[in-house]
DRENVEXTOR-719876 format. One record per atom (N, C-alpha, C, CB): atom name; residue number from 1; z, y, x; residue in three letters. Coordinates in nm, 3 decimals, padded with zeros to 5 digits. Glycine has a CB too. Layout:
REM residues N
 atom seq      up   north    east type
   CA NUM       Z       Y       X  ALA
...
REM end
This chain:
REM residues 89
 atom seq      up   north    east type
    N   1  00.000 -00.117  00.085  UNK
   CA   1  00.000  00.000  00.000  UNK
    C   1  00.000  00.124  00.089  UNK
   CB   1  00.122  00.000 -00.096  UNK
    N   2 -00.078  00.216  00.007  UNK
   CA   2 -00.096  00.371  00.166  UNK
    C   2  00.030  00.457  00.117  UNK
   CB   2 -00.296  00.523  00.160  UNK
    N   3  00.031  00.534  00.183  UNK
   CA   3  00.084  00.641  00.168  UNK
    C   3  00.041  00.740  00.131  UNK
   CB   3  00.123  00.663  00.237  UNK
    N   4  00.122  00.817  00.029  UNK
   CA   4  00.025  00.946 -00.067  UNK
    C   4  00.039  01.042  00.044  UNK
   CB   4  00.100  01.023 -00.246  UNK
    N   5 -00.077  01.116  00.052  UNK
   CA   5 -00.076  01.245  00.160  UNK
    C   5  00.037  01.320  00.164  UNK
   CB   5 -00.180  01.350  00.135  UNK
    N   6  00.128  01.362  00.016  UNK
   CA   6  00.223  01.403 -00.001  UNK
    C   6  00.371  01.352  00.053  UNK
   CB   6  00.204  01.409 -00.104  UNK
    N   7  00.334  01.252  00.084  UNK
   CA   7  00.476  01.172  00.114  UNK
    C   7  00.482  01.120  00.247  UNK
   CB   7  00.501  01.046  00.019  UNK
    N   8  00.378  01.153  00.288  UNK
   CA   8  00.370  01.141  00.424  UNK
    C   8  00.506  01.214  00.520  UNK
   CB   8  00.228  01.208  00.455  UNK
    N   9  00.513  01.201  00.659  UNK
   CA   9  00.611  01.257  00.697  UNK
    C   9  00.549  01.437  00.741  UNK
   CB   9  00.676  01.152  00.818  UNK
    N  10  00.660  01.522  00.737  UNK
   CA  10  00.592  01.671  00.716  UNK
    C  10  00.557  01.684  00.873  UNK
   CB  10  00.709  01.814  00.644  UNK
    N  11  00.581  01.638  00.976  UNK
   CA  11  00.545  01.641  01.108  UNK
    C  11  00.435  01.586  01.116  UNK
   CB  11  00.626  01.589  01.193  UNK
    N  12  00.427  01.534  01.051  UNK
   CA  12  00.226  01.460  01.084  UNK
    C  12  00.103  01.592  01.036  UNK
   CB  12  00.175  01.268  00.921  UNK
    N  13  00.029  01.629  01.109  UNK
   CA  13 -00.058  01.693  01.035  UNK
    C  13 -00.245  01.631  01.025  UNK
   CB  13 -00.038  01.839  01.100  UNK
    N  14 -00.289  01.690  00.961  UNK
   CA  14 -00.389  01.616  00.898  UNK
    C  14 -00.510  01.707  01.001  UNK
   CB  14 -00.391  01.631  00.701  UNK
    N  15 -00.611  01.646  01.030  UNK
   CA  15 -00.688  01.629  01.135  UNK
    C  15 -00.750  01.764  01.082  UNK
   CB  15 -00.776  01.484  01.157  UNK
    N  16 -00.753  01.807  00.973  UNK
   CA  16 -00.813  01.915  00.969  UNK
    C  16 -00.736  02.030  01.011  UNK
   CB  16 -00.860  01.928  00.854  UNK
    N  17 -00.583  02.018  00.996  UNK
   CA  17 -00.496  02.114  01.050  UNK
    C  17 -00.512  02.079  01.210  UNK
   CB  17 -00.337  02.100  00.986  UNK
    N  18 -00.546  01.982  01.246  UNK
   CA  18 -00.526  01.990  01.387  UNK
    C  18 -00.662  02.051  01.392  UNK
   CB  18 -00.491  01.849  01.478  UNK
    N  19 -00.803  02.064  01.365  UNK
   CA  19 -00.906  02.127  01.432  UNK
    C  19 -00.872  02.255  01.384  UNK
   CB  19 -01.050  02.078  01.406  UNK
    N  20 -00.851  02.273  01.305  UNK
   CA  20 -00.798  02.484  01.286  UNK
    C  20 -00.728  02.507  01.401  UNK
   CB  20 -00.662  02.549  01.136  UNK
    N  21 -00.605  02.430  01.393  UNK
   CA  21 -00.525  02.507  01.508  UNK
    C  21 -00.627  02.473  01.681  UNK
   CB  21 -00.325  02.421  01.510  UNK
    N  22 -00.658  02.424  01.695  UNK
   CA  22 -00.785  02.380  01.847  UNK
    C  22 -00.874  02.504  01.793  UNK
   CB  22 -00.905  02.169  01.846  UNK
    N  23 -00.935  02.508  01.686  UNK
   CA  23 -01.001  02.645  01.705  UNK
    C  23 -00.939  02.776  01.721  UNK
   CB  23 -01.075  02.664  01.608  UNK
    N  24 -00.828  02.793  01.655  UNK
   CA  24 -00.784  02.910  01.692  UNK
    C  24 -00.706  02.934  01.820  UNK
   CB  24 -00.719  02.948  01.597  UNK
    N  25 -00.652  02.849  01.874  UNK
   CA  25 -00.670  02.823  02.020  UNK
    C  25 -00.783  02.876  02.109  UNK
   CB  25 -00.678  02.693  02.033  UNK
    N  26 -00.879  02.812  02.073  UNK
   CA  26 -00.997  02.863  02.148  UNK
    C  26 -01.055  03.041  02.126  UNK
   CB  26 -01.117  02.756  02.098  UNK
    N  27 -00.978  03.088  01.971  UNK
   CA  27 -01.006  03.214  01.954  UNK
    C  27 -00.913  03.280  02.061  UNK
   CB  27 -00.988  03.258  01.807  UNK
    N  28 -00.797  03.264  02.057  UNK
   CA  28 -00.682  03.310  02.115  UNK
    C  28 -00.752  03.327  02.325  UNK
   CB  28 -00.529  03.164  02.063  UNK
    N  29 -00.746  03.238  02.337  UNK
   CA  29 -00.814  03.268  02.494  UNK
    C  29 -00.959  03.333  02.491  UNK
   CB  29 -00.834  03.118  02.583  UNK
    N  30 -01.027  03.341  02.400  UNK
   CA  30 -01.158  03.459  02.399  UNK
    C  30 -01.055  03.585  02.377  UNK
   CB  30 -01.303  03.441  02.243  UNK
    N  31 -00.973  03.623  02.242  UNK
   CA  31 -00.940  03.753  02.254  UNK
    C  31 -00.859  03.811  02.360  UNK
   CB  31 -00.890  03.782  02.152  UNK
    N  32 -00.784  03.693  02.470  UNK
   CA  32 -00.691  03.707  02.577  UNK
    C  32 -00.809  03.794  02.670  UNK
   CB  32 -00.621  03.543  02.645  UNK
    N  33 -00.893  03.689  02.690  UNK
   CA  33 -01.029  03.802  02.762  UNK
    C  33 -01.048  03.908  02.753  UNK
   CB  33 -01.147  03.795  02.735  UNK
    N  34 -01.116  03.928  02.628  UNK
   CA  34 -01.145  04.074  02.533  UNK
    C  34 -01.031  04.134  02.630  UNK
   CB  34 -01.108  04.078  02.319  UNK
    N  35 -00.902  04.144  02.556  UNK
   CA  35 -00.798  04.257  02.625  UNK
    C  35 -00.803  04.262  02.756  UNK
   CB  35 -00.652  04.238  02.600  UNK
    N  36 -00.811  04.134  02.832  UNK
   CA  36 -00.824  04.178  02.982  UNK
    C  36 -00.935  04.283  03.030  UNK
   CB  36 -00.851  04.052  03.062  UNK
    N  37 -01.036  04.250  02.972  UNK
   CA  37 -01.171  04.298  02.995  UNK
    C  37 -01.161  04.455  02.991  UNK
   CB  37 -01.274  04.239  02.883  UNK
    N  38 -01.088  04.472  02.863  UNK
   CA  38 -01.078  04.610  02.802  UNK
    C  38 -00.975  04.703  02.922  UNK
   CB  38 -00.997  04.594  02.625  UNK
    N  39 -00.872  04.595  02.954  UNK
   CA  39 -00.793  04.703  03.014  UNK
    C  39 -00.860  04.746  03.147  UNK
   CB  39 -00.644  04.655  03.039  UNK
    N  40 -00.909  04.612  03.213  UNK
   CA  40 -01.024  04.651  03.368  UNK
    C  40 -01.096  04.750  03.293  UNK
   CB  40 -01.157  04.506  03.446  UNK
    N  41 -01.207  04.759  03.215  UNK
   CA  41 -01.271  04.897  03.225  UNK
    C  41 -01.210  05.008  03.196  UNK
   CB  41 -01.370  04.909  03.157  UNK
    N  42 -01.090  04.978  03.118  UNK
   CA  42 -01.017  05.109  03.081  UNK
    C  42 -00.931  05.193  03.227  UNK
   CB  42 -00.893  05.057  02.949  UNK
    N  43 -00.922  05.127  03.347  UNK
   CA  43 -00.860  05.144  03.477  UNK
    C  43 -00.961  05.163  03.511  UNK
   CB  43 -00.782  05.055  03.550  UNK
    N  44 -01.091  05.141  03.506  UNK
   CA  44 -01.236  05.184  03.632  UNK
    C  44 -01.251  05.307  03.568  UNK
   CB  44 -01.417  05.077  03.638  UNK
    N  45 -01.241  05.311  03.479  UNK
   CA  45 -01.295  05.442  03.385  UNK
    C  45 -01.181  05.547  03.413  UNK
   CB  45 -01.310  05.406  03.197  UNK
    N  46 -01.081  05.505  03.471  UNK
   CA  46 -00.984  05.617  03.503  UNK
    C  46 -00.996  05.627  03.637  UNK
   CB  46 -00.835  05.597  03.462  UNK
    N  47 -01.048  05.540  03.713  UNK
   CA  47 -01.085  05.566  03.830  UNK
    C  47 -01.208  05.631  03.911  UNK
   CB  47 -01.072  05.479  03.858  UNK
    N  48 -01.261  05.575  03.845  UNK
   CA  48 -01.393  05.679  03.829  UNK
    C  48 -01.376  05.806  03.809  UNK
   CB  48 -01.478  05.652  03.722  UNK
    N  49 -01.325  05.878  03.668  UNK
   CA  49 -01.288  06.010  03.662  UNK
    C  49 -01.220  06.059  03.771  UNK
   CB  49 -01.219  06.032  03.557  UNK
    N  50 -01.098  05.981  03.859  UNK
   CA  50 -01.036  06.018  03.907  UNK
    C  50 -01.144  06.095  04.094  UNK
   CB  50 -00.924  05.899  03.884  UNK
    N  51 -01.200  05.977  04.097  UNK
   CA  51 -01.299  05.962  04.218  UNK
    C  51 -01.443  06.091  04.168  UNK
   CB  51 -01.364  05.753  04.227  UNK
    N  52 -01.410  06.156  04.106  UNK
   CA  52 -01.528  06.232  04.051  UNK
    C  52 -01.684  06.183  04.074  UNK
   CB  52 -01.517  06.369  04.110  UNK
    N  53 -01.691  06.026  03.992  UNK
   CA  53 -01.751  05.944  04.005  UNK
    C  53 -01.899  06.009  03.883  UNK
   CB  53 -01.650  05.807  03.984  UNK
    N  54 -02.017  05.935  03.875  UNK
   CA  54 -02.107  05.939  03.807  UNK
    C  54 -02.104  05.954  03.686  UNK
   CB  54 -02.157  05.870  03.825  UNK
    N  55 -02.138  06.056  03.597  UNK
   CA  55 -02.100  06.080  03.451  UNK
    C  55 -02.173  05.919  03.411  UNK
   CB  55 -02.181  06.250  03.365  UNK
    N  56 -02.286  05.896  03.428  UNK
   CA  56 -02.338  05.782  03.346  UNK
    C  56 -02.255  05.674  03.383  UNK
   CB  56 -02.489  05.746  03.367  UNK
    N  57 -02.223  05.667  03.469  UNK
   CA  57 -02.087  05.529  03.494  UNK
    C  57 -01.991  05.561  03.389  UNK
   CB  57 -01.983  05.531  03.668  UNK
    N  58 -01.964  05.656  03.384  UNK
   CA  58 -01.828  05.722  03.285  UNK
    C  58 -01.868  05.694  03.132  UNK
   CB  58 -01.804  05.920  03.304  UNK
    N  59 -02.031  05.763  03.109  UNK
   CA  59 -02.048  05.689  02.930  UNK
    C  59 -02.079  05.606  02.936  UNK
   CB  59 -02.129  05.725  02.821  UNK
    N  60 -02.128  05.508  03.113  UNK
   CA  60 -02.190  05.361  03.017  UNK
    C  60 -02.022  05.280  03.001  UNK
   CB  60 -02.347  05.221  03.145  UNK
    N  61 -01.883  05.310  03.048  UNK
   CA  61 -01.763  05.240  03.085  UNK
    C  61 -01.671  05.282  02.938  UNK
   CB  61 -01.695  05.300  03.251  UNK
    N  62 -01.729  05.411  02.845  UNK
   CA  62 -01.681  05.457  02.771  UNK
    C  62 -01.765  05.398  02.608  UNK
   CB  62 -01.677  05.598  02.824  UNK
    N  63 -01.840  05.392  02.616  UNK
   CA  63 -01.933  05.281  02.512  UNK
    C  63 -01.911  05.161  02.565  UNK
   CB  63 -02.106  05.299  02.503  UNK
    N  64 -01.867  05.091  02.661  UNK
   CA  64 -01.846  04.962  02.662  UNK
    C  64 -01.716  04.975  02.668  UNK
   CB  64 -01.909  04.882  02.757  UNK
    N  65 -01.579  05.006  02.665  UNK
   CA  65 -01.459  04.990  02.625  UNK
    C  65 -01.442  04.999  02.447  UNK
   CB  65 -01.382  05.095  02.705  UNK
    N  66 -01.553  05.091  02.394  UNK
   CA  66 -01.554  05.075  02.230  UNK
    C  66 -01.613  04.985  02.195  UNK
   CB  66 -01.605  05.171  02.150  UNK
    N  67 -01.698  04.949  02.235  UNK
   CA  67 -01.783  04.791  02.167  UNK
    C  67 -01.680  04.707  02.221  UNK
   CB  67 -01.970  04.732  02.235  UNK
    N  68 -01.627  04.674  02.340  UNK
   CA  68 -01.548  04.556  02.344  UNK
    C  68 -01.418  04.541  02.261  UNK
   CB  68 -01.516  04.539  02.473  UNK
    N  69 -01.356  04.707  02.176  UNK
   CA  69 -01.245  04.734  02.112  UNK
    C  69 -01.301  04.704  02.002  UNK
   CB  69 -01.181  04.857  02.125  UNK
    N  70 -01.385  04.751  01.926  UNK
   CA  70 -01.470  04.716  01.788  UNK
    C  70 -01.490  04.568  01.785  UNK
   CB  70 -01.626  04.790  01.780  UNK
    N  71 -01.539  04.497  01.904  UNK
   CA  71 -01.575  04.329  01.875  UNK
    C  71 -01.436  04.257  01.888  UNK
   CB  71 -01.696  04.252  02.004  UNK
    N  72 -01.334  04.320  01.952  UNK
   CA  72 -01.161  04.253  01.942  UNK
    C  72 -01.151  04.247  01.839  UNK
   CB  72 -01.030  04.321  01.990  UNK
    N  73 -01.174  04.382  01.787  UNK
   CA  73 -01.113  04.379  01.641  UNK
    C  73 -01.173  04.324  01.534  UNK
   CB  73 -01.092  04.496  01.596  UNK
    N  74 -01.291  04.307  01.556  UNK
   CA  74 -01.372  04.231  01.432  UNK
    C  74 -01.335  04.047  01.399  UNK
   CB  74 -01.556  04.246  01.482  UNK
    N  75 -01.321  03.991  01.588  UNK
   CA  75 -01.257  03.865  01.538  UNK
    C  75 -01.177  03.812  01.567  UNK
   CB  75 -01.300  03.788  01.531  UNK
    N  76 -01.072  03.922  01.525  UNK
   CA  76 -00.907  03.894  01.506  UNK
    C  76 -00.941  03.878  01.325  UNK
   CB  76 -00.766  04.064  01.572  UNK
    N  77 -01.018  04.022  01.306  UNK
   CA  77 -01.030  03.960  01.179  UNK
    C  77 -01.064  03.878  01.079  UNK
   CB  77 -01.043  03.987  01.154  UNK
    N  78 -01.204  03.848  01.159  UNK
   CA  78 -01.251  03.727  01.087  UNK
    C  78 -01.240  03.593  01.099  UNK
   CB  78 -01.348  03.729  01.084  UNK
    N  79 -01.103  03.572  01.156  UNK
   CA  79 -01.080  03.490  01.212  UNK
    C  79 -00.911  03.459  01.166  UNK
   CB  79 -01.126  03.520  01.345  UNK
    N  80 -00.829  03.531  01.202  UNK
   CA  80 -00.719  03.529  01.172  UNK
    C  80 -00.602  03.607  01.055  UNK
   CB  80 -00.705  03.541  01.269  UNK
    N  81 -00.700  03.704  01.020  UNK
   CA  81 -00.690  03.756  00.870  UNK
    C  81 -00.803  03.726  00.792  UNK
   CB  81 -00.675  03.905  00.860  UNK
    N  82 -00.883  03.599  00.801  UNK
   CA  82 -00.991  03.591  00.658  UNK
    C  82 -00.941  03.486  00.568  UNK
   CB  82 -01.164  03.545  00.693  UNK
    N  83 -00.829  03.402  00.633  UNK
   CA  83 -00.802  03.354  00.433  UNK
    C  83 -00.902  03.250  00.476  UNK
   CB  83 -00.865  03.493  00.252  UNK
    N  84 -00.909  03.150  00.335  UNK
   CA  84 -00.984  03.052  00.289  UNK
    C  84 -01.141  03.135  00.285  UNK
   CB  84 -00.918  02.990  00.140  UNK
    N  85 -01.154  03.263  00.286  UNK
   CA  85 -01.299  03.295  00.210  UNK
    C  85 -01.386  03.260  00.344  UNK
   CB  85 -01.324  03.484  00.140  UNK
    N  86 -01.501  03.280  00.290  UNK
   CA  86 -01.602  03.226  00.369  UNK
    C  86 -01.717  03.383  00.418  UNK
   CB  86 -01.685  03.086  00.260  UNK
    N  87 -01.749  03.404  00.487  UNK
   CA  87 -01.784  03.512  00.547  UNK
    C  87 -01.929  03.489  00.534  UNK
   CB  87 -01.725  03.532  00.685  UNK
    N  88 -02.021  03.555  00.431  UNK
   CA  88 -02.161  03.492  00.474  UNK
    C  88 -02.234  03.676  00.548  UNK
   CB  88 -02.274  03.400  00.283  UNK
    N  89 -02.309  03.625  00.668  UNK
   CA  89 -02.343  03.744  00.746  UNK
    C  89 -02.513  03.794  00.696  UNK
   CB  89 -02.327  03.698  00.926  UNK
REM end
């Protein structure tokens, strides 16, 4: 005789809870990046200013600290605040 999913023991989790959590795992060390990434250009970009370095170094380091802040933030969200819904692009 099986065991009802319900009555199972609450420490066991069900293979689908284990691939969510492995994926969000795998989100978690991409957004660990992201922030690293962000803070290195956010320090070149102060270094640069500081070094009275190349304006175009300065807007290409200043559009790429916002796209890499805009794409953090997009999948934290769609990822870890979307809920059951399904995201069609």
């Amino acid at each position: 005789m099986s065991i009802p999913a319900s009555a199972a023991s609450p420490n066991e989790r069900s293979a689908m809870q284990v691939a969510r959590e492995t994926a969000l795992g795998e989100i978690s060390d991409v957004l660990l990046n992201f922030e690293h990434t962000i803070s290195r250009a956010k320090k070149a970009l102060a270094r640069v200013r500081k070094l009275g370095g190349d304006q175009n170094v300065e807007l290409a380091l200043i559009e790429a600290i916002a796209d890499l802040e805009r794409t953090h933030k997009r999948l934290m969200q769609d990822t870890y605040y979307a809920g059951d819904s399904v995201r069609l692009i």
